[in-house]
N, C-alpha and C positions, 0 to 999 in steps of 0.2 A: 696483108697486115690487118690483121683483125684489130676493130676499134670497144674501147670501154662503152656499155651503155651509160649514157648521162641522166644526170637525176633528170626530172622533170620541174620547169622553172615555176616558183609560184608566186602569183602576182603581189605587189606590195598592197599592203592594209587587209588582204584576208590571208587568216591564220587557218594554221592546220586544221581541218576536221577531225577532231577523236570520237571513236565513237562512245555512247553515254553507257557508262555504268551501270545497270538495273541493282536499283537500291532493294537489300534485302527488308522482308515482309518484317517490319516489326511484331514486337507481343501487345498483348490488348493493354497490358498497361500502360505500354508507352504511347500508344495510339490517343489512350485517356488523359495522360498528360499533356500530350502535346494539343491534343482538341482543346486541353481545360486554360493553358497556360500560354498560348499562341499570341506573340505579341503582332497588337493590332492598335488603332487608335479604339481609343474604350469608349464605351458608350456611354457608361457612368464614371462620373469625376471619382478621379484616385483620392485626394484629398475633400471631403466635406466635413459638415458636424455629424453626421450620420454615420461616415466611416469611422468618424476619431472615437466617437462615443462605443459603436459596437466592439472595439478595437479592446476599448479600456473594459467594460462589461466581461466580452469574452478572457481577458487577462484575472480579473476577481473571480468568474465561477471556475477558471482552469488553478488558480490558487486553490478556491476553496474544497474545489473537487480531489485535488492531489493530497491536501492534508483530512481530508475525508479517510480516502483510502488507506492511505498514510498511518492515520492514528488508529483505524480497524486493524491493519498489519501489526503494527507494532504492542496492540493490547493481547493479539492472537499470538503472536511469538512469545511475549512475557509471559501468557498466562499460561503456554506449554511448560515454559522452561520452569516457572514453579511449580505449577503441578506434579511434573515429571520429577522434580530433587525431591518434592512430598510425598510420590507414590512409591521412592526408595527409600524412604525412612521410617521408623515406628519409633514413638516413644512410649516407655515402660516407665510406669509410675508404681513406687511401694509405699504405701501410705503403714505410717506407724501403729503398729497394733499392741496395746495392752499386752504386757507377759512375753513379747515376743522379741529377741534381739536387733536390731535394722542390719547389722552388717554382717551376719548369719544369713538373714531374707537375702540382701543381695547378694549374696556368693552362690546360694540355693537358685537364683533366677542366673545367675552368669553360667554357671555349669548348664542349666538347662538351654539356654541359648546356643553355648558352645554346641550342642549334640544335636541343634535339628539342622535340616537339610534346606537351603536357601535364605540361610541365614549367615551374612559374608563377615559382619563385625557389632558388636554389642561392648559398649564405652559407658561410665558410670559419668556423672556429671558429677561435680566436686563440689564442694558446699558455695564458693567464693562466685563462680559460677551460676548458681541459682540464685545466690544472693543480686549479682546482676541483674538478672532476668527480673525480679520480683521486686528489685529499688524501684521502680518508677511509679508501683503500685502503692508500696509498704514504707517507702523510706528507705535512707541509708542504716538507721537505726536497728537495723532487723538481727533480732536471735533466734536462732535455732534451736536453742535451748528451751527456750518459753513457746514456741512456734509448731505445731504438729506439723514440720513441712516434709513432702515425699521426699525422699529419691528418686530421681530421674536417671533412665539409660537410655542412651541412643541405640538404635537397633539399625543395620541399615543391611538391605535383605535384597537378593538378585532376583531385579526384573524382569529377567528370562524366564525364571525359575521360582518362583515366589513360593514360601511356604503355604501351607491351609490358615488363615489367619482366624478364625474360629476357632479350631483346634488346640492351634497357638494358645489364646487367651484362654480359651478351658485350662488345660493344662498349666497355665501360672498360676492360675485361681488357684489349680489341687496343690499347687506345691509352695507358692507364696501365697497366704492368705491376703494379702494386702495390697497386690498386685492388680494393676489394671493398661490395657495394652490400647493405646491410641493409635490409630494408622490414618488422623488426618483428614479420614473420609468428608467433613462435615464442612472443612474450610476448603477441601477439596472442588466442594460441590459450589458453594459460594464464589471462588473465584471465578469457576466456570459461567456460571449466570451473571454476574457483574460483568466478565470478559462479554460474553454472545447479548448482550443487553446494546454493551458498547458497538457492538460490529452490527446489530440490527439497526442501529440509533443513526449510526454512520452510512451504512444505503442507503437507510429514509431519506437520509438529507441531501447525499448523489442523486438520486432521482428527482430529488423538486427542485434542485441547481438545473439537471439538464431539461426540467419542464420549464421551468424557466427563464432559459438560455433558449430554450426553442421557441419561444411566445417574441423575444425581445427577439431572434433574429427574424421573425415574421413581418413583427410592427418595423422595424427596420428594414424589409425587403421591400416590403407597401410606401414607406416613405423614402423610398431610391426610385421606387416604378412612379408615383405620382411628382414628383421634381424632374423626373424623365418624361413625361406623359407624353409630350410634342414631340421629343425624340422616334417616341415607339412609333409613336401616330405616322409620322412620314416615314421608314423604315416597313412598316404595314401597306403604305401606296405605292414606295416600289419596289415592291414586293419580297421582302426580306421575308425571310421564314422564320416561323417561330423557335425552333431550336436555335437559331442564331442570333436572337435578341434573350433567350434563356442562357445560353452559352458565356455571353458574355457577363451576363449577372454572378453566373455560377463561379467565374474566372476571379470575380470583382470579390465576392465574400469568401472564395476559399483564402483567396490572400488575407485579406482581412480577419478571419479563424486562426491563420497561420500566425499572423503578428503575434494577437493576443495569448493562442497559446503558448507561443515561446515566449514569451514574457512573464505570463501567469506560472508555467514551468519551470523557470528560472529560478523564480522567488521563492515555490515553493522546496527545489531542491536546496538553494541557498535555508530557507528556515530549519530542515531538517538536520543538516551541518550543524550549521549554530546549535541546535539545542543537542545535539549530541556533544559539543564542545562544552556546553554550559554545565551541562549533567558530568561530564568528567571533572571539572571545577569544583565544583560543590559536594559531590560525594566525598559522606564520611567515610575513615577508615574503619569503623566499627561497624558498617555495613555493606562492607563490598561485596558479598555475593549478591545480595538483592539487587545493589546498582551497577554490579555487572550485568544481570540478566535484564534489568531497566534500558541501559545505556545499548546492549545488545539489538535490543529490540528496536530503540531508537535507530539504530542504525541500520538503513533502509539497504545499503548493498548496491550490489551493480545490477539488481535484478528491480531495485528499487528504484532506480533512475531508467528502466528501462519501460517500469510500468508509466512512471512521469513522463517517458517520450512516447508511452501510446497514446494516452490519455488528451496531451498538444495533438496528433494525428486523428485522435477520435472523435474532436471536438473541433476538427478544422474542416474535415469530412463533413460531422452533423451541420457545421454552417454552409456551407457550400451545397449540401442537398437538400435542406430545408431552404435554400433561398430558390434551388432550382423549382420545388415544387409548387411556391409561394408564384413563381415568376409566371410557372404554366397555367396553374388557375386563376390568375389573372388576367393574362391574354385570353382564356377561354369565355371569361367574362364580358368581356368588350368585345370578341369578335358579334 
């Protein structure tokens, strides 16, 4: 009679041996993380005046930094988007000539319009029309009759395909004496310089936020190490190494970067909102295209809140490596 083998008995209070998992090689970012973020008792106090203050500092220049960018983006998309409905339109002007009919001249410039080639639509403006245009200047009062005023037509010409715009205005001169063809170049140019004035204006100022933001988390690194001093000092005699009294500085201000930018970040995506709600409120109906291409621009996107979460990361990084390297040349000092 053949017997079952029986397990083997194992003694009470020791548990089974399994054997260990070999934990797969992390990537070097998580290595960084986890070096950066490793909770341990801290060396430097979580809460002081030192933290609360960098905290609030980093929170204002991550504001002011975001509506930096912010307002350069949004003069840069406005000033395309007008540009661009400018560089599709011409206005033709017939100024009244001695002996010469006005609505003969314009029928002689609408036929010739019809016949060139990248020319999509040519519209006469109507007296009531200009008369709008020219109240704010002239009065409601205004006669046309007493008034040498032109004739205006919209011209509006494919961008793809543009005609020779020189040629164009020769050829109205020969055929309307009176004629003269505006294609905008002038305010064209102007918008352009006022926009790239605004976006130079706006780096200048990103740059002296984060020279500035780099000075105050310095002065703030030096006054975490000296309120620490005694700490380092004994850490130094049994024999802690330098990267792990760096380590832990570095752990201590990325957090504190972190706070402030999500804070600073916050507010700033919150203002953006708000004045995109405010600008739909207030826009007239007499001027919705301009305040749509306003309101547009205003509205930053989901590319625009993406730049706001680099910005919090870029600024959490700059404090946390500017304290690391503040932290190093300072124990280089006192060794």
């Amino acid at each position: 009679m053949s017997r079952k083998p029986q397990k083997p008995v194992i003694p009470p209070g020791k548990p089974k041996s399994r054997p260990k998992a070999t934990p797969a090689p992390a990537g070097w970012l998580q290595r960084y993380f986890d070096r950066i973020t490793h909770k341990s008792t801290p060396i430097v106090p979580v809460e002081n005046v030192i933290g609360r203050a960098l905290v609030l500092v980093t929170a204002i220049m991550c504001f002011l930094a975001c509506l930096a960018l912010g307002t350069a983006w949004a003069v840069h998309r406005a000033s395309v988007a007008w540009t661009s409905e400018a560089a599709s339109e011409l206005t033709l002007q017939i100024k009244p000539v001695e002996g010469l009919n006005m609505t003969d001249e314009v029928t002689k410039a609408m036929r010739h319009l019809g016949n060139v080639n990248g020319v999509v639509r040519a519209e006469p403006i109507s007296n009531e029309e200009t008369r709008k245009l020219l109240e704010p200047w002239l009065g409601a009062e205004l006669n046309f009759e007493e008034l040498p005023v032109p004739q205006l037509i919209t011209v509006e010409i494919d961008r793809r395909n543009p005609p020779n715009l020189q040629v164009l205005a020769s050829d109205l001169i020969a055929i309307v004496p009176g004629a003269r063809l505006d294609d905008h170049r002038v305010w064209q140019n102007q918008v352009r310089s006022a926009a790239n004035w605004i976006k130079w204006t706006s780096f200048l100022v990103l740059i002296l936020m984060l020279g500035a933001t780099i000075a105050i988390i310095v002065f703030a690194t030096q006054g975490a190490m000296s309120s620490n001093r005694d700490v380092v000092n004994v850490l130094h005699l049994v024999g802690a190494r330098d990267k792990f009294i760096v380590r832990e500085f570095e752990r201590h201000f990325l957090v504190l970067g972190l706070k402030g930018g999500l804070a600073g970040g916050l507010l700033a995506a919150t203002a953006f909102i708000v004045a995109r709600y405010a600008l739909e409120q207030i826009a007239p109906r007499s001027l919705d295209g301009e305040f749509n291409n306003l309101i547009h621009a205003v509205s930053i996107g989901w590319s625009g809140f993406a730049a706001i979460a680099g910005i919090v990361a870029f600024l959490a990084i700059l404090t946390s490596r500017t304290s690391r390297y503040t932290v190093y040349r300072y124990l280089k000092s006192v060794e």
